[in-house]
FIPA-205964 format. One record per atom (N, C-alpha, C): residue number from 1; residue in one letter; x, y, z. Coordinates in Angstrom, 1 decimal. Each point is the difference from the previous one (the first is absolute). Layout:
BEGIN
@k:NUM r:A x:X y:Y z:Z
...
***
This chain:
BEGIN
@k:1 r:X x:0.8 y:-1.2 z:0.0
@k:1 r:X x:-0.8 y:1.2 z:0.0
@k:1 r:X x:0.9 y:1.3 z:0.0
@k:2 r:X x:0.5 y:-0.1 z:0.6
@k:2 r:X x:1.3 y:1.3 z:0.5
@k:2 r:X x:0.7 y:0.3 z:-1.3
@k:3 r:X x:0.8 y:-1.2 z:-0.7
@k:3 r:X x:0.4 y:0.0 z:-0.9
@k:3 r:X x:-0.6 y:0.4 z:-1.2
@k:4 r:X x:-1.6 y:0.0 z:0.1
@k:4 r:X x:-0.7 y:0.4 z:-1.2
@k:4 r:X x:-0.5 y:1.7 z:0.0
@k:5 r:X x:0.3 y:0.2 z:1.3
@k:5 r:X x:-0.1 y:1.3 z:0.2
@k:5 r:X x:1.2 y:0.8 z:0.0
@k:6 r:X x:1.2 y:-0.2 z:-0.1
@k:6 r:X x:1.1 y:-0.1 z:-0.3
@k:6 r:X x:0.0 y:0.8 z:-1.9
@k:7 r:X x:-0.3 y:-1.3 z:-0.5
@k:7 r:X x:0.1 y:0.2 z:-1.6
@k:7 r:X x:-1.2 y:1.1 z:-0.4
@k:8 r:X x:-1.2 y:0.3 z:0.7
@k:8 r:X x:-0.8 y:0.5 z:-0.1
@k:8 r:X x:0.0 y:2.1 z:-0.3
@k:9 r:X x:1.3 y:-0.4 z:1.4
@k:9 r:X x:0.2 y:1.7 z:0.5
@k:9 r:X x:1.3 y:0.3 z:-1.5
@k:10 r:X x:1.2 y:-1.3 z:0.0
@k:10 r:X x:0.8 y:0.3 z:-1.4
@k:10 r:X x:-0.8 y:0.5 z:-1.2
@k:11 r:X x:-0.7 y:-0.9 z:-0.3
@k:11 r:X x:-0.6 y:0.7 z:-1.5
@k:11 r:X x:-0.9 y:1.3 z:0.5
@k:12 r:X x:-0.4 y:0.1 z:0.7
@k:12 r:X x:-0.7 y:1.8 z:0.3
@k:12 r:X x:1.1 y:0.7 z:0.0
@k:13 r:X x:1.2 y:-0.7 z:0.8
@k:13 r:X x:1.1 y:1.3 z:-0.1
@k:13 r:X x:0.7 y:0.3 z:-2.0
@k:14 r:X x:0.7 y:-1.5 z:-0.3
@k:14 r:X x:-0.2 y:0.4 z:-1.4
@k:14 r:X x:-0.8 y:0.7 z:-0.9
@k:15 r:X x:-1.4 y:-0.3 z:0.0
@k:15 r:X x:-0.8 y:1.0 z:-0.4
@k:15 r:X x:0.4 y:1.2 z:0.5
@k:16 r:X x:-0.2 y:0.4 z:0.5
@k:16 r:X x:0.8 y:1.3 z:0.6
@k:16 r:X x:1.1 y:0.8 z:-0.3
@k:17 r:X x:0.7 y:-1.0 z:0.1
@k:17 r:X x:1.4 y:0.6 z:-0.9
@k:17 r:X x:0.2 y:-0.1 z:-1.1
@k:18 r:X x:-1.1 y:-0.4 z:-0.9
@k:18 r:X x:-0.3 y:0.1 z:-1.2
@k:18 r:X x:-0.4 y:1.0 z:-0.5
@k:19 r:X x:-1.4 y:0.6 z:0.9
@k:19 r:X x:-0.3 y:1.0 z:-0.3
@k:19 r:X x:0.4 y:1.3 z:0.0
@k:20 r:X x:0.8 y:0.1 z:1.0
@k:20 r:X x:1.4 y:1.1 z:0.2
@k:20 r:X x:0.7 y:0.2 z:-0.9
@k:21 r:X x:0.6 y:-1.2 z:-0.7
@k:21 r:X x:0.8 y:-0.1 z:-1.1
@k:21 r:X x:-0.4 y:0.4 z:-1.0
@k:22 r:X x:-1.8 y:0.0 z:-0.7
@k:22 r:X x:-0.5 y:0.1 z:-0.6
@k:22 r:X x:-0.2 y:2.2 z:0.4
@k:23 r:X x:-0.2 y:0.0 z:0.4
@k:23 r:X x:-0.2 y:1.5 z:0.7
@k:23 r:X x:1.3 y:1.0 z:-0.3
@k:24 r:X x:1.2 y:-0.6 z:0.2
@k:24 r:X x:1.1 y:0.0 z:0.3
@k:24 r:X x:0.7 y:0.5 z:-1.7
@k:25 r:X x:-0.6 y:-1.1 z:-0.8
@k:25 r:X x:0.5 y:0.1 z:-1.3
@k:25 r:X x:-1.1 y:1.2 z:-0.5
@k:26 r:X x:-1.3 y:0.3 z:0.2
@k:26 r:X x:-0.5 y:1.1 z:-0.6
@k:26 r:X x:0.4 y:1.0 z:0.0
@k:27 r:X x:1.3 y:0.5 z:0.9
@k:27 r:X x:1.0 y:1.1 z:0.1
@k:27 r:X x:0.7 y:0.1 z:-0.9
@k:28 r:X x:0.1 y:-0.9 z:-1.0
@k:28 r:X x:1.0 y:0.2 z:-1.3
@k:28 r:X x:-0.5 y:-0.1 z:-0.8
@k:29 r:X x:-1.7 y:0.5 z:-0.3
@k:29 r:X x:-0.3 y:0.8 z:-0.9
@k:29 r:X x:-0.5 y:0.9 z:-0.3
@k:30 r:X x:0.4 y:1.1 z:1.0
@k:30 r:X x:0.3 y:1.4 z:0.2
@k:30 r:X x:0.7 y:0.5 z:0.5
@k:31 r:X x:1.0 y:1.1 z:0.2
@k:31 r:X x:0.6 y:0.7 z:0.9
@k:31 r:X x:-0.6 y:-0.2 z:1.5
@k:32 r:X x:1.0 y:-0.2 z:0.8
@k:32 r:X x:-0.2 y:-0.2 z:0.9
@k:32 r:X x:1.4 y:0.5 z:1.4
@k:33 r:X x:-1.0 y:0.3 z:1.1
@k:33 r:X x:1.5 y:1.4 z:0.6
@k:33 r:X x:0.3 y:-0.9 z:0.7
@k:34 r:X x:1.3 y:-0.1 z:0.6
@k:34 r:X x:1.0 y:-1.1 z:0.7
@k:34 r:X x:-1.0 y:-0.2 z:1.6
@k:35 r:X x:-0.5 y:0.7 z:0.4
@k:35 r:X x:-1.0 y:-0.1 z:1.1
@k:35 r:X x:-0.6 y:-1.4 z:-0.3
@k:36 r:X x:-1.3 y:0.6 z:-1.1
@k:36 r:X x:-0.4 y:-1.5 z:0.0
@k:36 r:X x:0.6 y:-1.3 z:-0.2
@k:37 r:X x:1.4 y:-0.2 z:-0.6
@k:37 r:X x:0.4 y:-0.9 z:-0.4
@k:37 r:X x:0.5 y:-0.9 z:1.2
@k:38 r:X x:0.8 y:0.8 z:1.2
@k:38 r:X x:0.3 y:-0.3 z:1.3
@k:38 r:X x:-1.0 y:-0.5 z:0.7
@k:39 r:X x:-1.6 y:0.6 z:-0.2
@k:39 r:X x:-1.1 y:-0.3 z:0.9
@k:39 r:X x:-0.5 y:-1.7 z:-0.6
@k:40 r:X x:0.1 y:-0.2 z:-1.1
@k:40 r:X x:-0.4 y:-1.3 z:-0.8
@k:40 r:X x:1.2 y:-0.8 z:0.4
@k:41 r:X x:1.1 y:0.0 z:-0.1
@k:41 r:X x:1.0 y:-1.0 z:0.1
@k:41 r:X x:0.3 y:-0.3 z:2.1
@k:42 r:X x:-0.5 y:1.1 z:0.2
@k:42 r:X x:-0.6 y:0.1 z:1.7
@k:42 r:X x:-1.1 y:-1.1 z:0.7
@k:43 r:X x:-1.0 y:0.4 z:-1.3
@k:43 r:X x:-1.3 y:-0.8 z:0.0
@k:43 r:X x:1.0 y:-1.5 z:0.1
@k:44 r:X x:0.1 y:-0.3 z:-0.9
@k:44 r:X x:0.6 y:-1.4 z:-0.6
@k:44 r:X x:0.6 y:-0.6 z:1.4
@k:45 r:X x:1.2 y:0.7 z:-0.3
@k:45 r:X x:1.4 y:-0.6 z:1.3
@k:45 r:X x:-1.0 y:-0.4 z:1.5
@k:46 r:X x:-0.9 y:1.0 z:0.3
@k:46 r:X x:-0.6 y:-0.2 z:1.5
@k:46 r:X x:-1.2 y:-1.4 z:-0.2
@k:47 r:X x:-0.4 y:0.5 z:-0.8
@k:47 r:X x:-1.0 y:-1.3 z:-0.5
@k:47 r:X x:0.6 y:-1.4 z:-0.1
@k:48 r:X x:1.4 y:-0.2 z:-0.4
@k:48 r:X x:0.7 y:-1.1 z:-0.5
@k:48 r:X x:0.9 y:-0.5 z:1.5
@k:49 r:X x:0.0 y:1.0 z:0.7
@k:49 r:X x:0.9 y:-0.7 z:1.2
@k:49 r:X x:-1.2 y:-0.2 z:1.0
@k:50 r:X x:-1.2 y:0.9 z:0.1
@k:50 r:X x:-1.2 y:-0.4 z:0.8
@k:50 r:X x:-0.4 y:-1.7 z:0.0
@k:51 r:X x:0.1 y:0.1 z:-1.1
@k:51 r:X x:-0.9 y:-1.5 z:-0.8
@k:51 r:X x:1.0 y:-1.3 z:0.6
@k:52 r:X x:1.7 y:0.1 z:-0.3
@k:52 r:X x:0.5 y:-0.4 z:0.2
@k:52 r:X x:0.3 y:-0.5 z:1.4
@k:53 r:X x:0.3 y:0.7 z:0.7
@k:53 r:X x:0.1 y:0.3 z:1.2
@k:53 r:X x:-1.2 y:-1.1 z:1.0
@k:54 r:X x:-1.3 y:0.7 z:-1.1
@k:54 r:X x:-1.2 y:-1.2 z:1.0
@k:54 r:X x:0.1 y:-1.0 z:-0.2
@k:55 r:X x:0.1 y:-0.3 z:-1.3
@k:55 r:X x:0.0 y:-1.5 z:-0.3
@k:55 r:X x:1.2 y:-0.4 z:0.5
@k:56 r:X x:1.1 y:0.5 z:0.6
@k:56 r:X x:0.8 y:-1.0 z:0.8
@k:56 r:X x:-0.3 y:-0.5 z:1.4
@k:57 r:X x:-1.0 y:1.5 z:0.5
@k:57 r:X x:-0.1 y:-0.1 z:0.9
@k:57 r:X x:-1.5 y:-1.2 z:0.4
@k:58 r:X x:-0.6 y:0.3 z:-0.8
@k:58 r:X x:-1.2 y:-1.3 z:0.0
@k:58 r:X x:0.8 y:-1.4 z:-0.3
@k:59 r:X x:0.7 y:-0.4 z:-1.0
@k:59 r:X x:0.8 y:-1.3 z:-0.1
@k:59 r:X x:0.9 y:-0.3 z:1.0
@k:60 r:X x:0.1 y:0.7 z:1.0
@k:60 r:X x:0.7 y:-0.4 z:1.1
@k:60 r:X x:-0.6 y:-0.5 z:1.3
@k:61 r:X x:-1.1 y:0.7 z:0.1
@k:61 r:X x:-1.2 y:-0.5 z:0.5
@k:61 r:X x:-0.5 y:-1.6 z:0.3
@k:62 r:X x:0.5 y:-0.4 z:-1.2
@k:62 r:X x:-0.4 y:-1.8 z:-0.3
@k:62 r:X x:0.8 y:-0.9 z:1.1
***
């Protein structure tokens, strides 16, 4: 069970950083001021160690 909730929370987090990514790339197709580009790759990094981070901490759990 644990374990299925495990894989459950991964793919929501991938979705996620998918969508970011997807967000992320619509910045290069217009001008765009170094602000936003730091706040998207901000988004990303915190999102990507958040995710990370839990899922170690839940697989430890076991």
């Amino acid at each position: 069970m644990k374990n299925d909730f495990l894989k459950a929370i991964f793919i929501i987090w991938g979705v996620i950083l998918f969508l970011e990514l997807l967000w992320f790339s619509s910045f290069t197709n217009r001008s765009h001021s170094k602000t936003e580009a730091i706040f998207a790759t901000t988004v990303i990094a915190v999102t990507s160690v958040f995710g990370s981070v839990g899922i170690y901490l839940f697989k430890r759990e076991e």
